[in-house]
C-alpha positions as CSV (number, residue, x, y, z in Angstrom):
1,X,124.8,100.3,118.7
2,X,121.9,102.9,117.5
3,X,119.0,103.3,119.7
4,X,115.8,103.4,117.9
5,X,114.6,103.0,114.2
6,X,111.1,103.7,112.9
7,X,109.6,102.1,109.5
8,X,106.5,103.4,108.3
9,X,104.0,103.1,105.9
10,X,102.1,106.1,105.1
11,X,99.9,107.0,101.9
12,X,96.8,109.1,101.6
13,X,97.9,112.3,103.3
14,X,101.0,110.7,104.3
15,X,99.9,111.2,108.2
16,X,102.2,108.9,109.7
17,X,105.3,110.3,107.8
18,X,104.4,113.3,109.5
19,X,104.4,111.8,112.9
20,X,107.6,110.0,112.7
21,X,109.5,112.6,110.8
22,X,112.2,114.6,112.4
23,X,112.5,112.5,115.5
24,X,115.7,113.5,117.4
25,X,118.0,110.5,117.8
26,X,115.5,107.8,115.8
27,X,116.5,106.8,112.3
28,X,113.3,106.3,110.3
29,X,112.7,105.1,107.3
30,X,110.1,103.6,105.1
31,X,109.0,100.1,105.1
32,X,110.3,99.2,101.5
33,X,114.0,100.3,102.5
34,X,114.2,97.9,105.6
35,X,116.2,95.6,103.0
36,X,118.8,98.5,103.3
37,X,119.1,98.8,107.1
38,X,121.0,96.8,109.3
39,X,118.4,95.8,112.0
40,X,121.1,94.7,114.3
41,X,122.4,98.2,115.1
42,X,118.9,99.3,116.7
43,X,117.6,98.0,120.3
44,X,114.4,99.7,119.5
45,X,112.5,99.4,116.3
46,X,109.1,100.4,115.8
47,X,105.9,99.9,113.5
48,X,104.3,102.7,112.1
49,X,101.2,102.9,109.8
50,X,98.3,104.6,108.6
51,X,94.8,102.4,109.4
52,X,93.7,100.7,105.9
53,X,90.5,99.2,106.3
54,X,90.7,98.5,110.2
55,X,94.2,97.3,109.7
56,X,98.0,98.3,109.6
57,X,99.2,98.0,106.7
58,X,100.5,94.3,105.7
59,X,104.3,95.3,104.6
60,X,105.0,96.1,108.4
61,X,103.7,92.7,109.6
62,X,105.9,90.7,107.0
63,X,108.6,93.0,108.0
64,X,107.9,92.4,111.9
65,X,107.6,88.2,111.0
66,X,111.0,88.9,109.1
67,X,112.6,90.3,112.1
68,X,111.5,87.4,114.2
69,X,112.4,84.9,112.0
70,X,116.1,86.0,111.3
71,X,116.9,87.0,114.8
72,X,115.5,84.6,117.1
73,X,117.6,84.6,120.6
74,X,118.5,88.4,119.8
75,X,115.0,90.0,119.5
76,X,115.0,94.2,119.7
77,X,112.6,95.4,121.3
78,X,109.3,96.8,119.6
79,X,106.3,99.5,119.0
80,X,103.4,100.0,117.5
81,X,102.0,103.2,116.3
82,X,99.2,104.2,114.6
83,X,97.4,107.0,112.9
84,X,93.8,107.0,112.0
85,X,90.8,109.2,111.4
86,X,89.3,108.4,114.8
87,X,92.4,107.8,116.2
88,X,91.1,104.9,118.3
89,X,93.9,103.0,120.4
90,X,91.9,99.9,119.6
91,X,94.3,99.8,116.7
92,X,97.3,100.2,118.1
93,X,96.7,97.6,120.6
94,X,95.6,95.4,117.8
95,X,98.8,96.1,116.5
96,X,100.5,95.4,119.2
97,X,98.8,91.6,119.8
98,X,100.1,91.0,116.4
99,X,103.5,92.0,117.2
100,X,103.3,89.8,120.4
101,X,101.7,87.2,118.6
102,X,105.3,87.1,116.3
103,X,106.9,86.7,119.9
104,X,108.3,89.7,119.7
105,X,108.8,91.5,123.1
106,X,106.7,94.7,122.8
107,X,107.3,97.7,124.7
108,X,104.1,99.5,123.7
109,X,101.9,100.9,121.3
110,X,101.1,104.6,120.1
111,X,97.9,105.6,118.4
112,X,96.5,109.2,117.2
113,X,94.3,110.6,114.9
114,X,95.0,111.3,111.0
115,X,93.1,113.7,108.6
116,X,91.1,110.7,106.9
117,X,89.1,111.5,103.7
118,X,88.9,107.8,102.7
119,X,84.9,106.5,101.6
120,X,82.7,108.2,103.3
121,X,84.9,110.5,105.0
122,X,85.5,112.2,101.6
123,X,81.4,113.4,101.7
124,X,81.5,115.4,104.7
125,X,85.1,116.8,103.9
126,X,86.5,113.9,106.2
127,X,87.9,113.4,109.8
128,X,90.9,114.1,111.9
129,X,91.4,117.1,110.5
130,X,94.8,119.3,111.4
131,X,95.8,116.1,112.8
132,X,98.5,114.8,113.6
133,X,99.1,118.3,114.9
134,X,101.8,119.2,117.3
135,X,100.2,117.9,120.7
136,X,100.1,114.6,119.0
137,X,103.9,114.9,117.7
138,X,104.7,116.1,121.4
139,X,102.9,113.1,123.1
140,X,104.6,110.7,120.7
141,X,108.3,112.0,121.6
142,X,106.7,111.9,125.0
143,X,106.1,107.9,124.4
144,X,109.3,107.3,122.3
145,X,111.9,109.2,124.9
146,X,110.0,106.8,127.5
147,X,110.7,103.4,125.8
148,X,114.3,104.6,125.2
149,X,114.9,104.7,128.8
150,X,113.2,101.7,129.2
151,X,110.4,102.5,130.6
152,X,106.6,101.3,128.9
């Protein structure tokens, strides 16, 4: 059995991708290939998404109802991250009440901030520049080699 997969979403300046990408020993892939991936090989799978109006985006939630739904009595354990211009953790935490909410059993939640040029952003050359940059890649391999070793 595989240890971790990561599906994200990521559009605009494809900040999450950048996050999750390269990840020793995690198999990530984006959300519309999860009808490829055999979800019963991982005992970690997490969430990842940009912030799209205060929210993840949707694909991810039907993809976390999806997993509840098929494999009820044999649930993986989950994440959520998130990047956004602020980089708030009120989202990931969000996030992660909607995950629980699915009654799936939810390790933890990630959140960091994304160059964001969306709106209003765009007028004053927008927010979060540089970002993520490598502290925030270093603290997420920080958070992921945690909940591989079970930790929270």
């Amino acid at each position: 059995m595989k240890n971790t997969a990561i599906f994200y979403f990521s559009s605009h300046h494809n900040n999450t991708k950048d996050l999750v990408s390269g990840l020793p020993g995690a198999d990530i892939f984006p959300v519309n290939q999860a009808a490829e991936v055999d979800l019963s090989q991982y005992r970690l799978i997490g969430f990842a998404s940009g912030i799209y109006m205060g929210k993840p985006h949707p694909s991810l939630l039907e993809l976390a109802q999806k997993i509840a739904q098929e494999r009820q009595g044999d649930l993986p354990r989950v994440f959520a991250v998130c990047t956004s211009g602020s980089g708030g953790k009120s989202y990931s935490k969000r996030f992660q009440a909607q995950l629980e909410k699915l009654g799936l059993p939810v390790a933890g939640a990630y959140s960091c901030k994304g160059f964001d040029t969306f709106g209003p952003w765009k007028l004053v050359g927008g927010i979060g520049k540089h970002h993520p940059d490598q502290r925030d890649k270093e603290a997420f391999q920080a958070f992921l080699h945690k909940l591989e070793n079970g930790g929270e």
